[in-house]
Each structure stands twice: as C-alpha cells, then as structure tokens.
PLY file of the C-alpha trace (Angstrom):
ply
format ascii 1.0
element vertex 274
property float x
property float y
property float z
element edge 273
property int vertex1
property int vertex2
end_header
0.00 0.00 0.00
1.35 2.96 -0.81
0.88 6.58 -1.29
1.90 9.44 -3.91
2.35 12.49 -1.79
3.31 15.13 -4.31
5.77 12.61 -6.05
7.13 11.07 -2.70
6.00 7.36 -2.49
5.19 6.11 0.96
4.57 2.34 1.85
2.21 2.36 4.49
1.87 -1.65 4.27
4.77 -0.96 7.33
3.69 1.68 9.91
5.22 5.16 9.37
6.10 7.60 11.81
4.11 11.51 11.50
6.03 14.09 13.47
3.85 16.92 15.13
5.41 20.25 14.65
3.00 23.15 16.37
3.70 26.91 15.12
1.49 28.29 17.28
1.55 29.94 20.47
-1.33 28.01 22.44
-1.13 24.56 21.43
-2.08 21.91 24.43
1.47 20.16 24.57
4.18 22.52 22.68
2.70 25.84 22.46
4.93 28.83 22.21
8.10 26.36 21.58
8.61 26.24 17.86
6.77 29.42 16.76
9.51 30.83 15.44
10.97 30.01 11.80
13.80 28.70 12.95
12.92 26.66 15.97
10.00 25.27 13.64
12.84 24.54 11.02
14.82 22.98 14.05
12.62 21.19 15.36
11.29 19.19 11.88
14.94 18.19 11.10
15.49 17.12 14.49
12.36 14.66 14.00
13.09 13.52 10.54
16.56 12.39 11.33
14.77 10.66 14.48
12.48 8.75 11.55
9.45 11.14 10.95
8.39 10.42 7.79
6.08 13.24 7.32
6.32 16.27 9.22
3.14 18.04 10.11
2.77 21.84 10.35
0.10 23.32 12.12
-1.10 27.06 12.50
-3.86 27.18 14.37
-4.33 25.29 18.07
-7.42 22.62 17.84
-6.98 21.84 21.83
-10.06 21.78 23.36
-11.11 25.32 24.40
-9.19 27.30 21.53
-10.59 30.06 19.63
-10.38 30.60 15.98
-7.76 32.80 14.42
-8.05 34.60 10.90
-6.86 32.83 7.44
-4.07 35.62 7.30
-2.45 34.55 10.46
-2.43 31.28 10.01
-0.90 31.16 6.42
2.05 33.93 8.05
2.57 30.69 11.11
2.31 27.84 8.27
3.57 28.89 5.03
7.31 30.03 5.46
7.38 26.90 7.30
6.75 25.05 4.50
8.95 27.43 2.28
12.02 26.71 4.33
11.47 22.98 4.67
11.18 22.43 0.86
14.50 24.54 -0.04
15.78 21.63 1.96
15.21 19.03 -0.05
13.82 16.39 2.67
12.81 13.29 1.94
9.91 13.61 4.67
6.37 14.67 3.48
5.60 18.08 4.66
1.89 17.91 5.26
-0.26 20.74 6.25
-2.76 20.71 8.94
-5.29 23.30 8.39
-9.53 23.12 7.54
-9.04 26.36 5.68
-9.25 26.03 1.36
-6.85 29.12 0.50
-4.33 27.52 3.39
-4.40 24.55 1.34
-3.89 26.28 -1.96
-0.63 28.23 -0.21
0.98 25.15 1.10
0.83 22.84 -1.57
2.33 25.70 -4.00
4.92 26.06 -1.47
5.78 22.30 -1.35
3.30 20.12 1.21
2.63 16.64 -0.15
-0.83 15.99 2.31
-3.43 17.79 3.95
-4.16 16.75 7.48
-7.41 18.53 8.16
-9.73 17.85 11.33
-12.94 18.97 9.87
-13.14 16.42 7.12
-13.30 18.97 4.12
-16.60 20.17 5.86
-15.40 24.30 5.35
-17.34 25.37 2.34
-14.49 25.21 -0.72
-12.10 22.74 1.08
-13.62 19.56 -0.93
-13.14 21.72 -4.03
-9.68 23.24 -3.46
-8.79 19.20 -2.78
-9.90 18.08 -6.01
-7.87 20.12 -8.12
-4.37 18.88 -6.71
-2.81 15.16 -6.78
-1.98 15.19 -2.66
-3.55 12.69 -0.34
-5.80 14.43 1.98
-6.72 13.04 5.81
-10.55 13.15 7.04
-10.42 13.47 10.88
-14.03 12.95 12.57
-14.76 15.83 15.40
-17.86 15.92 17.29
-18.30 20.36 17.68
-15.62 22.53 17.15
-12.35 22.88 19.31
-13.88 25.70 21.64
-16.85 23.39 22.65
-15.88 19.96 21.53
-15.00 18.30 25.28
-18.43 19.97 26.79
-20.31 16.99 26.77
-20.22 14.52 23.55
-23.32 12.17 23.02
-23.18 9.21 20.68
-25.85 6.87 20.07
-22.86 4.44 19.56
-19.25 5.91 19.29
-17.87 3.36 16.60
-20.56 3.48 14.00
-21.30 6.60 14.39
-17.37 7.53 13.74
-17.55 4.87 10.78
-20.69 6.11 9.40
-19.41 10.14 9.45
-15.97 8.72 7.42
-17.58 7.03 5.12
-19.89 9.74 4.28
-17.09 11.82 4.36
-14.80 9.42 1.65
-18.46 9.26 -0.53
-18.08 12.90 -0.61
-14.69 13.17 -1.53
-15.58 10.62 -4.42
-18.50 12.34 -5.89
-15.85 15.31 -6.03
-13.39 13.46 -8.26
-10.79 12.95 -5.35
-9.58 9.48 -5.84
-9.98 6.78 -2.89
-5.73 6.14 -3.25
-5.96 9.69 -1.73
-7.69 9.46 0.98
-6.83 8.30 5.02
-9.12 8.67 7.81
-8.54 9.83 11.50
-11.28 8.57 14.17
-10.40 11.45 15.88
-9.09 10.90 19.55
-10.09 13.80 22.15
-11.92 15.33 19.74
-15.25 15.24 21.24
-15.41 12.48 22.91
-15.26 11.78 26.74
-12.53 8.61 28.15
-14.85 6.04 27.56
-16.13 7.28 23.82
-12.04 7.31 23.31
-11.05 3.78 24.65
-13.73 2.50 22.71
-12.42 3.32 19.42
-8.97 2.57 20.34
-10.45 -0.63 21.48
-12.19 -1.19 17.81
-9.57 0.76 16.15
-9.17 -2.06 13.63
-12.65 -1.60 12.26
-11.49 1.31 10.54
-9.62 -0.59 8.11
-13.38 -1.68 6.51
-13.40 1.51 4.28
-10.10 0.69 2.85
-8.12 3.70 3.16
-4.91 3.62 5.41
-5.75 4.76 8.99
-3.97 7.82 10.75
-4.00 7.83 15.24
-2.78 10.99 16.94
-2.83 9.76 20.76
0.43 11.77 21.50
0.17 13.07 25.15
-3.80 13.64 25.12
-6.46 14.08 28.11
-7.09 10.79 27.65
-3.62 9.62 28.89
-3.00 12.17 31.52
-6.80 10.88 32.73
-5.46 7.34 33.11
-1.73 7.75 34.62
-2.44 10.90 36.40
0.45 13.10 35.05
0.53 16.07 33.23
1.37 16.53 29.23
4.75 16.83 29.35
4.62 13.33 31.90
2.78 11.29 29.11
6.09 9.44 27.10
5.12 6.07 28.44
1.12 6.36 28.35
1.50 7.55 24.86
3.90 4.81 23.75
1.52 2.28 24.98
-1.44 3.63 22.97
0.77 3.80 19.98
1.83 0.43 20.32
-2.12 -0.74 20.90
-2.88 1.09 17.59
-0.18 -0.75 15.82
-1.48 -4.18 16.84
-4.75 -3.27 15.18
-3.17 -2.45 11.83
-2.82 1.00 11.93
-0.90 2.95 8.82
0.07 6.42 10.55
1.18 7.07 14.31
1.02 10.60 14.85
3.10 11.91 17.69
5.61 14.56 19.34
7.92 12.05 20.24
9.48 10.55 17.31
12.75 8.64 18.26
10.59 7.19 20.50
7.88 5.71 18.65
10.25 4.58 15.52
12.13 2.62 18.24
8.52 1.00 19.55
7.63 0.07 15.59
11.06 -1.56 15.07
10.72 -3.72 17.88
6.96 -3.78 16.74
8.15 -5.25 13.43
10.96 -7.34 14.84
8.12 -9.48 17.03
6.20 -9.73 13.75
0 1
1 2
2 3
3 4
4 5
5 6
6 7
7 8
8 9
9 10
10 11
11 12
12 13
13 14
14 15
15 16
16 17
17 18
18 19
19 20
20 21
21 22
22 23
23 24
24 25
25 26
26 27
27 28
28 29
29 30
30 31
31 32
32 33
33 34
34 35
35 36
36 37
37 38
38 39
39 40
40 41
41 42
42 43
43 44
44 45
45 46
46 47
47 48
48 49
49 50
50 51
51 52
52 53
53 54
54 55
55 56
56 57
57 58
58 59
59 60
60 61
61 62
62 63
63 64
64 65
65 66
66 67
67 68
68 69
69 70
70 71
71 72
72 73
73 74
74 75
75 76
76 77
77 78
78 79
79 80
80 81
81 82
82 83
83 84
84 85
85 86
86 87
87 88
88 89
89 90
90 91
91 92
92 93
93 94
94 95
95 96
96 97
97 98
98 99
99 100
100 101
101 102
102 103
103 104
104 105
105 106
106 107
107 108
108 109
109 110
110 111
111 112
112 113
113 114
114 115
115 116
116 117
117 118
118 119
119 120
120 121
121 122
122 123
123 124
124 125
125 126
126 127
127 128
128 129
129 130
130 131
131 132
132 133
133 134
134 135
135 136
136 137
137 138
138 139
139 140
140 141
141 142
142 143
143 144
144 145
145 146
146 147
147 148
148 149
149 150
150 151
151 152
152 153
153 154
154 155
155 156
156 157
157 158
158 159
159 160
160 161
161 162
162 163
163 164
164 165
165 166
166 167
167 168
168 169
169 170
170 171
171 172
172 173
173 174
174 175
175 176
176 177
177 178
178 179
179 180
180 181
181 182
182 183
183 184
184 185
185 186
186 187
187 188
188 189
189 190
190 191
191 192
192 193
193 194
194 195
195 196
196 197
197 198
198 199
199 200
200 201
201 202
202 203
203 204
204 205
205 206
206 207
207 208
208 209
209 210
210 211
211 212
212 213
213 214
214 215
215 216
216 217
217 218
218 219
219 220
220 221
221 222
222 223
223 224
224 225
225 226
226 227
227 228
228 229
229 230
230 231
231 232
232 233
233 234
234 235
235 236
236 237
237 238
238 239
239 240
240 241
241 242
242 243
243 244
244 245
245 246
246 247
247 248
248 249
249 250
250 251
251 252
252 253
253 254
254 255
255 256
256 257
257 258
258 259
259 260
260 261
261 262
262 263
263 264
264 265
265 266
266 267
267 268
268 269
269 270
270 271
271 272
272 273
C-alpha cells in the first residue's frame, strides 16, 4: 500500500512515523516552543533524522477550548514553514494541517505533499480546493468545534457513528473526483469524545480498516492519557507509547506523535516481534 504524496511514495503496508510540529503559540502540549521560523525549522529536522516520515505543520491550536484565528495569520505561522522545509530538499512529506481552502492552496504551492485537516473537508471550498491537486488528503471525525468539543459529547454508539461520518465523508470526496488512493481517515481521539467514547475506538480501532483507506492515530500526550496515569502533558512518554503500540497491533498505517525517536524505536521492535 502505498501513497503518492506530491511525487514522494510512501509504503504504508509498514507503519510510518508523522512528526507533530506546532507553530502556534497556544497549542495543548508545545505551544509557544517552535513558533519561530527557525525553531520550527529545528525542530522538523530534528524529528526527521529521528524517523518522521512526514512532518506536520500546524497554525492554528485545535486543543479543546481554543478560539479561531483569521486565514491571514495562520498562512504567516504555516507557510514560510513550509517554504524553508522544501529549499531543503527532505525526503519527509511536509503535510499541512489546516480546515481552511486558501491555506491549502498556499501550502501545496509552497511544497506540502498531504493535507491533514480535522474537519473532514466540511469548510465550504475545502472539498473543491482538494480536487484540483494530486496530494492525499486526511478526514479526521470531530464531534463540535475545538472551543466546545469536550463539553459533553453524546453518541448513540461511538464506533458506527465515527464509521458512518468517514464514510460519508470518503463518498463525498468521491463524488468530487478525489480518488480513494488519496484518501486516510482519522477517528479522531479527544476530539469530542469523553474517556470512555475514546477507549472505545482505540479498542475497535481495527474496524477502521473496513473503508479501505490507510488509517492515521494521533494519541500523543492527550487528556485521555494524563486521565489514566495521572500526570501532566509533558509526563505522558510512556502512556503515549503504549497507545501507539495498541494502535499498531490493530493495523494501523500512521502514528502521529511529538515524540518521534521514541515511537520509531517502539515500531522496530513492533516489526521485529512480527
């Protein structure tokens, strides 16, 4: 299995490693910390020589609680990012996460090879700005929006009604001439959804793989850790190692995290036993 991200072709039949790299200033785990061009430019070759094999840039927080910011601010976090990371040459994927079209647009002119967006392509204009360029594009389900997702999520039934919004989702993205080889899902962890909701889907995290598109999990230092061990984000290492790892024995393409060199060594070992 493997996918064409602006010419760069990834095998996801082995699990791959994507790097978290936050230019913002209120993020829940590294906000404030790579903000700056070149602590953002740091900090991605610091995780691709740890085994990131796509980097992901994001402009605007999605923590529960934040508040919006404007398309201009965002693109002035994201794109020179982007800019400076392509001049580079890297054999990583830069890939953008952002649920705004013209965002989009900007990044893949300026080099990203995947959009990572939370809101599925739900902004009016995202499905079409999507269509028009050969990138692979992630649907992430979220129950609300960031600033009142955690306030108390209902489900009739948290894993078919996570299914059911992807698929409709992936329909979408078909009817809009995006090919299926392009698209991923993302159930979504601790985005809307309490503990339970969350161990549930990591529980039938495999299920995902019925809509047969590779499968993205971002469990990196969540509430949903620190509400099991009892420690705070920057205390999660082990807790999010051990969610990672669960993922991976359910066949999971795409480990999204802030600790790299840690999770490539869990997959090698993951591989080794396999």
């Amino acid at each position: 299995m493997k996918i064409d991200c602006a010419g760069k072709q990834i095998d996801l039949s082995i699990p791959q490693v994507m790097g978290i790299l936050n230019v913002t200033p209120d993020s829940f785990s590294d906000g404030g910390k790579f903000n700056q061009l070149d602590a953002a430019v740091a900090r991605a070759e610091n995780m691709i020589e740890a085994g990131a094999v796509f980097i992901d840039i994001g402009g605007e927080s999605t923590r529960p609680g934040a508040a919006h910011i404007d398309l201009a601010e965002e693109i002035s976090r994201v794109i020179p990012v982007i800019k400076a990371l392509t001049k580079r040459n890297t054999n990583a994927v830069i890939s953008v996460d952002t649920s705004k079209p013209e965002l989009m647009r900007q990044a893949i002119d300026a080099g990203a090879g995947m959009i990572n967006d939370v809101r599925a392509l739900q902004e009016p204009g995202a499905v079409e700005a999507v269509a028009v360029f050969n990138v692979p594009v992630c649907l992430m389900h979220m129950q609300g929006q960031p600033d009142t997702m955690q306030r108390d999520p209902q489900y009739q039934d948290v894993v078919n009604d996570v299914l059911h919004f992807l698929k409709s989702r992936i329909d979408v993205c078909l009817a809009a001439g995006i090919k299926k080889s392009r698209l991923l899902v993302d159930p979504g962890f601790g985005f809307g959804k309490s503990l339970s909701q969350n161990l549930l889907l990591l529980k039938n995290l495999s299920k995902l793989h019925c809509m047969g598109v590779p499968v993205l999990a971002g469990l990196s230092r969540k509430s949903m850790i620190g509400a099991i061990i009892d420690k705070d984000v920057n205390n999660r290492l082990a807790g999010s190692l051990a969610t990672a790892l669960y993922a991976l024995q359910q066949g999971v393409n795409i480990i999204r995290v802030h600790d790299v060199e840690e999770t490539v060594d869990i997959i090698k070992i993951y591989k080794a036993m396999l």
